[in-house]
C-alpha positions as a Markdown table, in Angstrom:
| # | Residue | x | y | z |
|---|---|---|---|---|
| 1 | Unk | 0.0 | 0.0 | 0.0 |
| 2 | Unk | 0.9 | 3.4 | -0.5 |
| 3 | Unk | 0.7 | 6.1 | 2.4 |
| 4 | Unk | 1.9 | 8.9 | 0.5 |
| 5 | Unk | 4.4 | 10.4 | 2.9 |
| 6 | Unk | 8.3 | 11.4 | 2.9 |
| 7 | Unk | 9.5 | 11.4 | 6.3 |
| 8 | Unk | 13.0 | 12.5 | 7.8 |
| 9 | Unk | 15.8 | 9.5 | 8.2 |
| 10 | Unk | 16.0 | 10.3 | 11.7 |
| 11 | Unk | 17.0 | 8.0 | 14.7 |
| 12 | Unk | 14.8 | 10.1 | 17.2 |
| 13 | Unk | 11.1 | 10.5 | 15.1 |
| 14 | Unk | 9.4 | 9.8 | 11.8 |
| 15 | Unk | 8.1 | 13.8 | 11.3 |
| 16 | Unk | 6.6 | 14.1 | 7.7 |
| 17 | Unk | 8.9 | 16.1 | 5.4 |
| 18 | Unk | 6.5 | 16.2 | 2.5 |
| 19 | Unk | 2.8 | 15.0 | 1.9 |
| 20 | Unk | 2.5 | 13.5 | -1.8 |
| 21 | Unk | -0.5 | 15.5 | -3.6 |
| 22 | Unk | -3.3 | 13.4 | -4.1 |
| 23 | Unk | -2.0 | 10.6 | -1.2 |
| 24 | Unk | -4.0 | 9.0 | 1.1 |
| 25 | Unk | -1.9 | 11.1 | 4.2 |
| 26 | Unk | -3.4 | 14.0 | 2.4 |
| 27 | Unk | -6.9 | 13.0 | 2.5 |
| 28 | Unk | -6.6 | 11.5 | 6.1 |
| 29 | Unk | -5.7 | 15.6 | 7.0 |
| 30 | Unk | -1.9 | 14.3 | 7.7 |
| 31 | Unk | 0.7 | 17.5 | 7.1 |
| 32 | Unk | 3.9 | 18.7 | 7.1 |
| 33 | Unk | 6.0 | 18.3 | 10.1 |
| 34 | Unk | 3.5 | 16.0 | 11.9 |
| 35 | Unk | 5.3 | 13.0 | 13.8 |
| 36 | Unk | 4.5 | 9.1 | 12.9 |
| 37 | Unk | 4.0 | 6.8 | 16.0 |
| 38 | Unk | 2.3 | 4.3 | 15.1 |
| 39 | Unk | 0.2 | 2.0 | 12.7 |
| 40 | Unk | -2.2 | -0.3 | 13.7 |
| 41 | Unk | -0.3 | -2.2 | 16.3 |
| 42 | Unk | 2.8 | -1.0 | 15.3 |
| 43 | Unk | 5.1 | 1.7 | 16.5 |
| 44 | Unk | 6.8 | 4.1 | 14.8 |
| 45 | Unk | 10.1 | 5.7 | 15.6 |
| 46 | Unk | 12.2 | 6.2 | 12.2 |
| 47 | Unk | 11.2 | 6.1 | 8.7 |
| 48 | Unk | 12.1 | 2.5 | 8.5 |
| 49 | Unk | 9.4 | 1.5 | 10.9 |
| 50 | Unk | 6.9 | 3.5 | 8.9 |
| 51 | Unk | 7.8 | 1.7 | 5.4 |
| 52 | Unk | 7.7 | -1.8 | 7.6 |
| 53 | Unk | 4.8 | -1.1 | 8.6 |
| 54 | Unk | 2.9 | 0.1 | 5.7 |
| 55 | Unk | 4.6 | -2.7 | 3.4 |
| 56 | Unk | 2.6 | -5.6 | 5.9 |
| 57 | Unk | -0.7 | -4.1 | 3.8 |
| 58 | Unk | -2.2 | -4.1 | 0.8 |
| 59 | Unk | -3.8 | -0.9 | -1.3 |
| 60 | Unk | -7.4 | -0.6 | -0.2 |
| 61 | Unk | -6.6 | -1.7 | 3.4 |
| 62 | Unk | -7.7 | 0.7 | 5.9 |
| 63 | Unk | -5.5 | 1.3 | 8.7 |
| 64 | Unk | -5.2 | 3.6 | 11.5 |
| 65 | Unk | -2.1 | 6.2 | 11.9 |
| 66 | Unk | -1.4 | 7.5 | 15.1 |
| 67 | Unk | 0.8 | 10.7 | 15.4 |
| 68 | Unk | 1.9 | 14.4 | 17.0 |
| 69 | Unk | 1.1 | 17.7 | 15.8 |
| 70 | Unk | 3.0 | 20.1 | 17.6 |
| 71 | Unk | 3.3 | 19.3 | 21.7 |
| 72 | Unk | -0.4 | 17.9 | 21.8 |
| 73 | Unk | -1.8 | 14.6 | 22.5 |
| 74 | Unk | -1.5 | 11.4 | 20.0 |
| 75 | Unk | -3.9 | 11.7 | 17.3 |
| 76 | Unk | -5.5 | 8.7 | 15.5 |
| 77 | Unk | -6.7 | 8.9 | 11.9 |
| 78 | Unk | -8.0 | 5.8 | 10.0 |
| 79 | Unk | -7.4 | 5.9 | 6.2 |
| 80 | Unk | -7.3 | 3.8 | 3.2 |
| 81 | Unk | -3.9 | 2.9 | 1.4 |
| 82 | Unk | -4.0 | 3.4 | -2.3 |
| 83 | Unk | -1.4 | 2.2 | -5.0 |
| 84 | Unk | 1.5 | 3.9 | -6.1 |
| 85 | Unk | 0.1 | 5.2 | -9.3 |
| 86 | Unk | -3.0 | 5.8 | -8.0 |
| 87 | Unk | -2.7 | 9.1 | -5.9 |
């Protein structure tokens, strides 16, 4: 599936560098310099993680992103993967 994200390569967080136009991030209301913690059950501290993560499902599969904006609380968005090409 294809989130539709470009995060940092940092050891500390998985902050959003760019949201890909059209992405399912961008629908979901996901944005520049939030922070990645989790998906589904798994959690999210570097880019890696992310891309692990999101490569266990398929486009169409819903999921649920948790992540930071700014000093607040987690936030949880469900969304639907899409393909690649399909943005």
């Amino acid at each position: 599936g294809f989130l539709g994200v470009v995060c940092s390569d940092s050891d500390r967080a998985c902050q959003i560098e760019r949201i890909v136009p059209g992405g399912a991030a961008e629908a979901a209301g996901l944005i520049h310099l939030d922070v990645i913690v989790g998906i589904g059950d798994a959690e999210v501290r570097r880019f890696k993680d992310l891309q692990a993560a999101i490569n266990q499902h398929l486009p169409g599969d819903e999921i649920e992103v948790r992540y930071l904006r700014g000093s607040q609380q987690v936030r949880t968005v469900s969304l639907r993967l899409r393909k690649l090409e399909e943005k």
